[in-house]
N, C-alpha and C positions, 0 to 999 in steps of 0.2 A: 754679263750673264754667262754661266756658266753650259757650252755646249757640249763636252765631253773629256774624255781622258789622253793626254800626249805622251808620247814617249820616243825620245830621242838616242838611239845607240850607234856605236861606232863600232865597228869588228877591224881590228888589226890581223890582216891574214901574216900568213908565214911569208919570207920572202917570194915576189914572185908568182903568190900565190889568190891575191887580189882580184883578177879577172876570173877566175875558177870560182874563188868564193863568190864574187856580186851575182853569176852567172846561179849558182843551185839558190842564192837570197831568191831572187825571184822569182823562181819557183812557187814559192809560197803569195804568192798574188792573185792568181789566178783563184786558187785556194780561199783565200780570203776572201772575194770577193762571191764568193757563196755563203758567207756569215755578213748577215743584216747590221750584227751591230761593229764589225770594222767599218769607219767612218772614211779613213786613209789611209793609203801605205804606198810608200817612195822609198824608190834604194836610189842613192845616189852616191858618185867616186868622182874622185879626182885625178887630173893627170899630172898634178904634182908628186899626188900621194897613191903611188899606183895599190899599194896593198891595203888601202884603208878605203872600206864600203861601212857607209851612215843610211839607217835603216829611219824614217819618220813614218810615226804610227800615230794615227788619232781613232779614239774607240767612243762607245758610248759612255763605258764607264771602266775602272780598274777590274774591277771583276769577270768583265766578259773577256780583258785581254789575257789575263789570268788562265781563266778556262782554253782558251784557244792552243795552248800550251800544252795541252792533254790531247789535242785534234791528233788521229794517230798519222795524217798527212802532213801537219806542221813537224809532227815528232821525226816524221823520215826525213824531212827535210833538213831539221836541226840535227839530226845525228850523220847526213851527209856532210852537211858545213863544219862541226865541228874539230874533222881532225886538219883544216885548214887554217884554224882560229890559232891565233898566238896570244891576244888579247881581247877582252870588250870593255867596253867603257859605256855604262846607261848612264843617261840623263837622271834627274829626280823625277819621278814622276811628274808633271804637268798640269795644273787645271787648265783646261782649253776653254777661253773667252769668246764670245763674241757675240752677234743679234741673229739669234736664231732664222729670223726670217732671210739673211743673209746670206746661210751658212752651205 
């Protein structure tokens, strides 16, 4: 059964610049978690991979993640991270499975 919408991204910072970026990523958490239909959101790094933070989003649907995009707090947040980004790499979109009563 289908519970929502995932989305898996990777941000490649500039060298060096990894722990700066995870640190304004999460920023937007606290944020999110004043919008009902963000379902999930993880920043997670590596200490193999010091400059690469992986963002895991589960929404209600593609559209409300969409929308959240225009949030003009999400917007300061992505426009702080981005002159630290050297790459991103999303996932495909996601349908998220599972039993709702579960979930």
């Amino acid at each position: 059964m289908k519970i929502g919408f995932g989305l898996v991204t990777t941000f490649h910072a500039h060298a060096g610049e990894g722990k700066a970026l995870a640190e304004i990523i999460l920023e937007a958490g606290p944020i999110l978690e004043g919008i009902p239909s963000c379902l999930e959101y993880f920043v997670g790094v590596s200490e193999e991979a010091p400059d690469r933070v992986t963002v895991f989003e589960m929404w209600t649907d593609e559209g409300h993640h969409k929308a959240s995009l225009d949030n003009k707090e999400i917007r300061a947040v992505i426009q702080r991270a981005e002159p630290l980004i050297r790459e991103i790499n999303q996932s495909e979109p996601l349908e998220m499975l599972g039993d709702e009563d579960n979930s």
